[in-house]
C-alpha positions in Angstrom: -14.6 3.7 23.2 -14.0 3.9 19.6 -17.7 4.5 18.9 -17.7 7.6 21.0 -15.7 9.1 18.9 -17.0 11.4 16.3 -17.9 10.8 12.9 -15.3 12.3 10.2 -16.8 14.9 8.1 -13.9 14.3 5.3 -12.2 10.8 5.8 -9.7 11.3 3.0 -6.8 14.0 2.0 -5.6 14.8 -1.7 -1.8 16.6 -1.3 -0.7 17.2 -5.1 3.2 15.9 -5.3 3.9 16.8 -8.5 1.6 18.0 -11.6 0.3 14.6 -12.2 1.0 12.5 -9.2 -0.8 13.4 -6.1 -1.1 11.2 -2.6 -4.4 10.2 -1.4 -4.2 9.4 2.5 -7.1 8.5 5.5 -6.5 11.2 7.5 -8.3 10.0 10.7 -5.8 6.3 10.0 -3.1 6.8 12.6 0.1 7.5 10.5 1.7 4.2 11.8 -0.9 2.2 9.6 -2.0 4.4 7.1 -1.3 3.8 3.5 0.0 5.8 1.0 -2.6 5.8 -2.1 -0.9 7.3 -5.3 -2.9 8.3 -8.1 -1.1 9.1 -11.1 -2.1 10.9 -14.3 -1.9 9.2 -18.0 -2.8 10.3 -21.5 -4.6 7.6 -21.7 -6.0 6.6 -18.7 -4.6 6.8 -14.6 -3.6 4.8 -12.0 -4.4 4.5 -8.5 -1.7 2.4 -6.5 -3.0 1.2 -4.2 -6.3 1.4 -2.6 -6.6 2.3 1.0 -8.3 0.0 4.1 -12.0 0.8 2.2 -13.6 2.7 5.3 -15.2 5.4 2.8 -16.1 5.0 -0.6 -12.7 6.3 -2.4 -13.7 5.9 -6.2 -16.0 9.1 -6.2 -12.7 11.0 -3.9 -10.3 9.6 -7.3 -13.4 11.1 -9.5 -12.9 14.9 -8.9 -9.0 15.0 -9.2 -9.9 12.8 -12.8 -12.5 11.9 -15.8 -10.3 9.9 -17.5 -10.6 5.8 -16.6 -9.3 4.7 -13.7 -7.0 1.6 -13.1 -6.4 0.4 -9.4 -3.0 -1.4 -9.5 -2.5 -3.1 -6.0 1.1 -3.6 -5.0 0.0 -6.4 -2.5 -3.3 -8.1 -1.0 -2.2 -6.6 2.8 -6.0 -4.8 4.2 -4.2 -1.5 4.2 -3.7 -1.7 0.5 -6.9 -3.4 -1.1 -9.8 -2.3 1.4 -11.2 0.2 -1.8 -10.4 -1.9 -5.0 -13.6 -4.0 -4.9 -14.7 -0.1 -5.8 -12.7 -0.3 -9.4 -13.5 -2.3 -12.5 -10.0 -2.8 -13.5 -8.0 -4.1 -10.8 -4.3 -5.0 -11.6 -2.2 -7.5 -9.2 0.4 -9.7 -8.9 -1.2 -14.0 -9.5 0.9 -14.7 -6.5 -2.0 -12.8 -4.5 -4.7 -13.4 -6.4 -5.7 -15.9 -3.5 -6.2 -13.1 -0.8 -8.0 -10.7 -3.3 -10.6 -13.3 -3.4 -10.5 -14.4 -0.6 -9.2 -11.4 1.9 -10.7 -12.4 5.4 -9.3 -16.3 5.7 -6.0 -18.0 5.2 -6.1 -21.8 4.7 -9.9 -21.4 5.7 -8.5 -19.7 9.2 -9.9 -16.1 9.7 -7.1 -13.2 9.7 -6.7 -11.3 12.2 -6.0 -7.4 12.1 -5.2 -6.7 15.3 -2.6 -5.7 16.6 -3.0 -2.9 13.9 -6.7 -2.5 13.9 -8.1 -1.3 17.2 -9.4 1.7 19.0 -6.5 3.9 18.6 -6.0 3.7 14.9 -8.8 5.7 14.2 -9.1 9.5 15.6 -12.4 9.5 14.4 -15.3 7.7 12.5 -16.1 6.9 9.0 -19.1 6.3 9.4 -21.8 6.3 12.3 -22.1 3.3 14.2 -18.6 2.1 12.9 -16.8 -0.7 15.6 -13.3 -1.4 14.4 -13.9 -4.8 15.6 -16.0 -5.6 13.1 -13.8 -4.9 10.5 -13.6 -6.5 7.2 -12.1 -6.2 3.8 -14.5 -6.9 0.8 -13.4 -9.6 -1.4 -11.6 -7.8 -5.0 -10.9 -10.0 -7.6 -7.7 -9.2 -10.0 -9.3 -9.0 -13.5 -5.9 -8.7 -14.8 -2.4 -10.3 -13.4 0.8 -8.6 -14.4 4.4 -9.6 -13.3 7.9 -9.1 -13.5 8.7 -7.1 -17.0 5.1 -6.5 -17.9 5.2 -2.6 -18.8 2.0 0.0 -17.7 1.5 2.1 -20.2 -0.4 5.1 -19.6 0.0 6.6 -23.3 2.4 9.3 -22.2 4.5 7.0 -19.2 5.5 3.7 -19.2 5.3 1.9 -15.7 8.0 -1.1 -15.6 6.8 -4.0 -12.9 9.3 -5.3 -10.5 8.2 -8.4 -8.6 10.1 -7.9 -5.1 8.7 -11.0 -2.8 9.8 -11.3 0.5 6.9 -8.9 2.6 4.6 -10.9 0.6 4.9 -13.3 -2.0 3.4 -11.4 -5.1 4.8 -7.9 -3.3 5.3 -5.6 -7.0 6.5 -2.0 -7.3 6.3 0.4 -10.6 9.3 1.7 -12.1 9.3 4.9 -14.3 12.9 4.7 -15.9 12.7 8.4 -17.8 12.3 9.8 -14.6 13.4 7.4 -12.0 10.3 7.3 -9.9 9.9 4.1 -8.2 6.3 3.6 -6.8 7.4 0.7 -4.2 4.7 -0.5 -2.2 5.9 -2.1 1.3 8.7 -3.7 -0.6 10.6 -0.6 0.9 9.6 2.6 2.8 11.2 5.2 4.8 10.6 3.4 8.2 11.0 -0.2 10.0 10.6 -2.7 7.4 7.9 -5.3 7.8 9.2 -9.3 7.3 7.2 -11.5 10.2 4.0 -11.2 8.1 2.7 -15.0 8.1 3.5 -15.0 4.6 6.6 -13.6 4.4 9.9 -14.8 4.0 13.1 -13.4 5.2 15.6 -14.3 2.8 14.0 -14.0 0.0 13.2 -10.0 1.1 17.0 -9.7 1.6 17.2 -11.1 -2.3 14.8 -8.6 -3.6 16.0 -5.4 -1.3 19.8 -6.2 -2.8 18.1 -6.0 -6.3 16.7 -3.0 -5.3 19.8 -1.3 -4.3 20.9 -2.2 -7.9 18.0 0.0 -10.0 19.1 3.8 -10.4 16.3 5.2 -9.0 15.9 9.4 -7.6 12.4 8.8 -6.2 11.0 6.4 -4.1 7.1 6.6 -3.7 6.6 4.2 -0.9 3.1 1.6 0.4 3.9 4.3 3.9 5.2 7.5 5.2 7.3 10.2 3.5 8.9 9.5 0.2 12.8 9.8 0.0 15.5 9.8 -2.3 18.2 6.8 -3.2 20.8 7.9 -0.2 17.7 7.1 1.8 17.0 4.0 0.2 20.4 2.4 0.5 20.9 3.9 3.9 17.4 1.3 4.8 18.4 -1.3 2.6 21.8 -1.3 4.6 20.2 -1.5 8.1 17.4 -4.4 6.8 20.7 -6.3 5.5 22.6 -5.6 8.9 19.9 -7.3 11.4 17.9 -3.4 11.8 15.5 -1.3 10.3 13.1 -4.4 11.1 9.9 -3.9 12.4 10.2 -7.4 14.3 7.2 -8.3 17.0 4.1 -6.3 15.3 2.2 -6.2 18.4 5.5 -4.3 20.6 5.9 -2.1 17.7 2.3 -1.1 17.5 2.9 -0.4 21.2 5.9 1.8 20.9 4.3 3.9 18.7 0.8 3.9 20.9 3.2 5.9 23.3 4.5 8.6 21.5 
């Protein structure tokens, strides 16, 4: 049983990328689900893309790497990305999921379901005592501010350009740093299977915004999952998603498939 388990003494994991990006991860989050948290240094102020599934208070963990404000930019509503915002005062997000900030646990007033990615074996331990994964919820985080497609982030010192890439979800975004060619992505691409059969998403439109994609000259992709990669990488994905593969498909078999390794 999950509750058996025992009780994490440090939920999260700071690994410094470069001198002022570093990725925030839940270590005790099986590696399938876990999202990739990215908190990146400004003149001015810093970001933090992305925000985690909230199991653990994460805006004291973004405190000791920073004293300068903090703005959580969320590159989609998903659980895996927006469990911790309802921590931040300034909480940045595409209007086309503004909805599911607000309102994160229903969907035209049906409850959402987590599973098949939230059960017993995504967590090899506990954040807190008495947790039960079926109880499970995320808090509600309301955007204060909405940006979109050519808005710019600017930290003082780098300028973050927004891409809106729908297709995974409707108001999917990612941040584009054209001096240096980082690309922080979200799940609009990742290194692994992409996913498209979220109830939300839509198929063609993700093919639309992945042959965009392939168009910017980017060096470094900085992806919502799993290891970041380089542009061979990301045509090499784009060119499977675009060829019928790469595609997560069936959530609950692929959960499965992974439950085995």
């Amino acid at each position: 049983m999950c509750n058996s388990k025992p009780v994490a003494k440090d939920w999260y994991e700071v690994i410094p990328v470069s001198e002022d990006v570093s990725l925030i991860r839940e270590t005790h989050v099986a590696w399938w689900l876990r999202c990739n948290m990215w908190h990146v240094r400004g003149r001015d102020f810093d970001l933090l893309i992305d925000t985690g599934m909230g199991l653990r208070p994460l805006k004291k963990e973004v405190a000791q790497l920073t004293e300068k404000p903090v703005k959580a930019i969320l590159s989609h509503s998903h659980f895996d990305h927006m469990g911790g915002a309802h921590e931040f005062e300034n909480r940045l997000g595409h209007q086309e999921e503004e909805y599911l900030c607000r309102n994160p646990t229903a969907d035209d007033e049906e409850p959402v379901s987590y599973f098949p990615f939230v059960r017993e074996e995504t967590f090899s331990a506990l954040p807190y005592e008495g947790f039960d994964h079926k109880s499970y919820a995320v808090i509600p985080a309301p955007l204060t501010t909405c940006i979109g497609e050519g808005d710019v982030v600017d930290l003082g010192d780098r300028q973050f350009k927004v891409f809106h890439l729908p297709g995974h979800s409707p108001g999917s975004i990612s941040l584009y740093e054209e001096k240096t060619k980082i690309l922080f992505s979200g799940d609009a691409i990742y290194n692994g299977d992409l996913f498209d059969t979220v109830y939300h998403s839509d198929q063609e439109v993700y093919r639309e915004s992945l042959m965009r994609l392939r168009e910017l000259p980017v060096e470094t992709i900085h992806g919502g999952h799993f290891d970041s990669f380089g542009r061979d990488r990301m045509l090499e994905i784009i060119g499977l998603y675009l060829d019928g593969k790469g595609r997560m498909g069936d959530a609950t078999a692929w959960v499965e498939s992974k439950l085995e390794r």
